[in-house]
Residue frames as qw, qx, qy, qz and C-alpha x, y, z in Angstrom:
[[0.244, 0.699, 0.106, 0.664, 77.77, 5.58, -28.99],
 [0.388, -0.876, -0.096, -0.271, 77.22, 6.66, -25.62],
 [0.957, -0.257, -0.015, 0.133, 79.93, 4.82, -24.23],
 [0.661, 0.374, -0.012, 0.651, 82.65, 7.00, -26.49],
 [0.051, 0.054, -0.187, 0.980, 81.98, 10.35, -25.81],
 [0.044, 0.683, 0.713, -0.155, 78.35, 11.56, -24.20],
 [0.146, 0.707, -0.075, -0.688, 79.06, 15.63, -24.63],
 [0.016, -0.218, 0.499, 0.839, 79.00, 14.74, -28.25],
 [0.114, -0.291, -0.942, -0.123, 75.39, 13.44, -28.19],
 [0.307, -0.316, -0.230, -0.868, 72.22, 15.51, -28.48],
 [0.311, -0.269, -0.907, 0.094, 70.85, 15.41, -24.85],
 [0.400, -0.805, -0.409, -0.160, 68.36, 16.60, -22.25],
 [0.243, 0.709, -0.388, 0.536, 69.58, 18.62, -20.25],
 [0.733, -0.540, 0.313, -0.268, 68.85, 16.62, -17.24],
 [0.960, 0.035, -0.008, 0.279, 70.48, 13.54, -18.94],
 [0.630, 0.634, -0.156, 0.421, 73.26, 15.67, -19.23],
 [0.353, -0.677, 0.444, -0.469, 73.62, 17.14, -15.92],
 [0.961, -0.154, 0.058, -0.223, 73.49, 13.42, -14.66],
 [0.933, 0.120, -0.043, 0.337, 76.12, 12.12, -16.88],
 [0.181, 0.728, -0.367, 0.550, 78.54, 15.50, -15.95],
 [0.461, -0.660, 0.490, -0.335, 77.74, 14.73, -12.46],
 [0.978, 0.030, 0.201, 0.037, 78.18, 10.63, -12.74],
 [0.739, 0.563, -0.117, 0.351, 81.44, 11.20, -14.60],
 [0.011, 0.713, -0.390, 0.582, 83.05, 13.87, -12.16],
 [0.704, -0.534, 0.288, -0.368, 82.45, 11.18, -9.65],
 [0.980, 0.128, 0.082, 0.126, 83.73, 8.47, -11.28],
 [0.796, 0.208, -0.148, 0.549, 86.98, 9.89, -12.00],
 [0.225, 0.447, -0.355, 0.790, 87.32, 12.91, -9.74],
 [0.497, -0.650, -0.519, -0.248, 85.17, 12.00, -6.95],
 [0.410, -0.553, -0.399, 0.606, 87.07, 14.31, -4.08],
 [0.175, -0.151, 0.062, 0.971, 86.11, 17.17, -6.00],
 [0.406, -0.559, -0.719, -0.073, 82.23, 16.45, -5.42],
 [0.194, 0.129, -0.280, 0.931, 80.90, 19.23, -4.24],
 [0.412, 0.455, 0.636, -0.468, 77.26, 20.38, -2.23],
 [0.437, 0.627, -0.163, -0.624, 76.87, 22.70, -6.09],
 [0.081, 0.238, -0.929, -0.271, 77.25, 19.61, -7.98],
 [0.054, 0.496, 0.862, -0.092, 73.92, 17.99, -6.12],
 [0.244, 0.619, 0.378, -0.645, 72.45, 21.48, -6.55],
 [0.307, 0.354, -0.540, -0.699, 72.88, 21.67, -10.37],
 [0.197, -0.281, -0.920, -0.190, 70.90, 17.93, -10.50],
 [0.094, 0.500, 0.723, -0.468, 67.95, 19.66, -8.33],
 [0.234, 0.600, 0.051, -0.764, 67.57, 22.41, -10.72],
 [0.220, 0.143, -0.814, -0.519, 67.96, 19.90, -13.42],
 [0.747, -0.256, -0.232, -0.568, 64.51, 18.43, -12.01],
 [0.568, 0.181, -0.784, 0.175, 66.30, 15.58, -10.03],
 [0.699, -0.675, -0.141, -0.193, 64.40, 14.54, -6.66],
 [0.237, -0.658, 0.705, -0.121, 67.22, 13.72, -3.56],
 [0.862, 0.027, 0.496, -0.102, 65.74, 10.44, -3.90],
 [0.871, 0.489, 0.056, 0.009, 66.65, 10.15, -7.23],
 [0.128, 0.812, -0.477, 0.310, 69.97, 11.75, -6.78],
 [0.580, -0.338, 0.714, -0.197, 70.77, 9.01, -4.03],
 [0.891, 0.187, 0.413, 0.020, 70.37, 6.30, -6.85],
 [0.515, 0.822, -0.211, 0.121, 72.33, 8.18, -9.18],
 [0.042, -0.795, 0.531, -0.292, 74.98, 8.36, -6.94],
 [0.774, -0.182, 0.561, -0.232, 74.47, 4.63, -5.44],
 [0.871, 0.343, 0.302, 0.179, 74.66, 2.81, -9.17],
 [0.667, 0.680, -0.275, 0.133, 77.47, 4.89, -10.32],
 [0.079, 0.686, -0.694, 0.202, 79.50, 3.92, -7.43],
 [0.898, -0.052, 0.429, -0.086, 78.13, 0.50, -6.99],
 [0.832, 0.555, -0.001, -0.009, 79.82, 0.29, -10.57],
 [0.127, 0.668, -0.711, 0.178, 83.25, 1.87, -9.69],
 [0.438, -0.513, 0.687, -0.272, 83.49, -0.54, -6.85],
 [0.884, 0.061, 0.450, -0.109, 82.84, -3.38, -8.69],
 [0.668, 0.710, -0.163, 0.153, 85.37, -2.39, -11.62],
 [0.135, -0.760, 0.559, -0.304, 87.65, -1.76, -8.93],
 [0.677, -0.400, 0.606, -0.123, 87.30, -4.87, -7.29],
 [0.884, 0.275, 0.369, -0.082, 87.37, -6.97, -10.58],
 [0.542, 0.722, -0.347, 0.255, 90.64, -5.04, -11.59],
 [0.632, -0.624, 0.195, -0.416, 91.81, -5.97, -8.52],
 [0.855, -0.119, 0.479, -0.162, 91.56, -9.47, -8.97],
 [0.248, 0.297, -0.628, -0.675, 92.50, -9.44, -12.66],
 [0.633, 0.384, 0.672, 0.002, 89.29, -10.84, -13.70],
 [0.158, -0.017, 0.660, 0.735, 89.62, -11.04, -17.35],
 [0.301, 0.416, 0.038, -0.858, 86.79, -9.64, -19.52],
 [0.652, 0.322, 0.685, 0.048, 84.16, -12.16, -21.08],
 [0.233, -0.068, 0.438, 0.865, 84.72, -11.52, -24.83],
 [0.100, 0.636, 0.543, 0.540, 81.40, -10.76, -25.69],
 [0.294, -0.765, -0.262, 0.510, 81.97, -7.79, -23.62],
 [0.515, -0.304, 0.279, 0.751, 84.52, -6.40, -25.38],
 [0.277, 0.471, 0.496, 0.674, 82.39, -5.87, -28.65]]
């Protein structure tokens, strides 16, 4: 479920600030802005924690990136 659509999904509002700010990186990430990390602090988010946020969702691009790249091919029990 999460996977389809998160705004349709009764969350915290930290989880939610997270996945706005994890999303706006992932597909618009030169429009990352300082008020972007300042909405996760007021959402309760340490810097520390904010530095891992930001570290595992772009460890992930870069590894989708590199594995479209290559065309590696998707193991099928992925897929479900």
């Amino acid at each position: 479920m999460l996977a389809e659509d998160y705004r349709q999904l009764e969350l915290a509002a930290a989880d939610r600030a997270m996945l706005d700010y994890v999303a706006k990186l992932t597909i618009t990430p030169s429009r990352i802005e300082k008020a972007d990390v300042e909405h996760l602090r007021q959402a309760g988010f340490s810097d520390s924690a904010i530095l891992d946020i930001c570290q595992v969702a772009c460890y992930y691009a870069f590894v989708n990136r590199l594995a479209d790249g290559l065309g590696v091919e998707v193991e099928e029990y992925m897929r479900e």
